[in-house]
C-alpha positions in Angstrom: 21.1 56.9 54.6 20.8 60.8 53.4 23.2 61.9 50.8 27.0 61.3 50.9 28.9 63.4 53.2 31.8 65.1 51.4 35.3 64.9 52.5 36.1 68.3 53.7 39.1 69.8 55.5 38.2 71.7 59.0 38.7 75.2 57.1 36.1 74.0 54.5 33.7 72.8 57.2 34.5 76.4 59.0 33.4 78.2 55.7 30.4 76.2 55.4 29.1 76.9 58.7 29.9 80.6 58.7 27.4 80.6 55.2 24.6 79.4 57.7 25.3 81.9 60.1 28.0 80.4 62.8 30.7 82.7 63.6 34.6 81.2 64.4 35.2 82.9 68.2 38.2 81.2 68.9 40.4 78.1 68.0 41.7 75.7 71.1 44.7 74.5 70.2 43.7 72.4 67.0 40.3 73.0 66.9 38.1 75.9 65.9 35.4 76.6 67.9 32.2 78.1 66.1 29.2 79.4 68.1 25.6 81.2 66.3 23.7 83.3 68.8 20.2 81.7 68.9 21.9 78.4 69.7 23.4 77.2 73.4 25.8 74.4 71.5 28.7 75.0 70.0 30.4 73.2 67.9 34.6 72.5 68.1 36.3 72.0 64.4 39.6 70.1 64.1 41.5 72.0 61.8 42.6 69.0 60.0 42.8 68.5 56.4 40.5 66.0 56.5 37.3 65.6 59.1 36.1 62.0 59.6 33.1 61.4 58.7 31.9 60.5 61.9 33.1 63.7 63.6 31.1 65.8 60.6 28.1 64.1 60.5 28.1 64.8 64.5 28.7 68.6 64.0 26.1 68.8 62.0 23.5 67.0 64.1 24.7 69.2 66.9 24.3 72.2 64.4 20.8 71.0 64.1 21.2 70.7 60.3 20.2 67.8 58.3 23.2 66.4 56.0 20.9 67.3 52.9 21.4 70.6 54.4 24.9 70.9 55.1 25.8 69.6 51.8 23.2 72.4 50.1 24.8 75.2 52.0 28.3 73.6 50.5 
C-alpha cells in the first residue's frame, strides 16, 4: 500500500480538494458535492466528522489523484 490515509472530517477533505482546484457547487442533504471544470466526475463529500477510509480513498481515485498526492496537497 501507498502512504497512510489520514483521518479527515468532510470539511477537511472539502478544503483539500478546493487546494487542487475543485470547487464546492452545492451540498445534497449531508453531502457536499465538489465538481473541477476539465473533469466529467464529480465527487459527493459526506460532511461527517470523520470519512471512512474506504469512502476517501474512493474520492480520490475518482478525483484521479494518487493518495501520495492527496496527502501532499494536505
Amino acid at each position: 500500500m501507498g502512504s497512510a490515509l489520514p483521518i479527515m472530517s468532510g470539511r477537511e477533505v472539502v478544503r483539500v480538494f478546493e487546494s487542487l482546484g475543485w470547487e464546492a457547487v452545492r451540498q445534497t442533504g449531508s453531502h457536499i458535492i465538489m465538481t473541477k471544470d476539465e473533469e466529467l466526475v464529480t465527487l459527493s463529500i459526506p460532511d461527517h466528522r470523520e470519512v471512512a477510509k474506504g469512502t476517501l480513498r474512493s474520492l480520490i481515485r475518482t478525483a484521479g489523484l494518487t493518495v501520495e498526492e492527496f496527502v501532499a496537497a494536505k
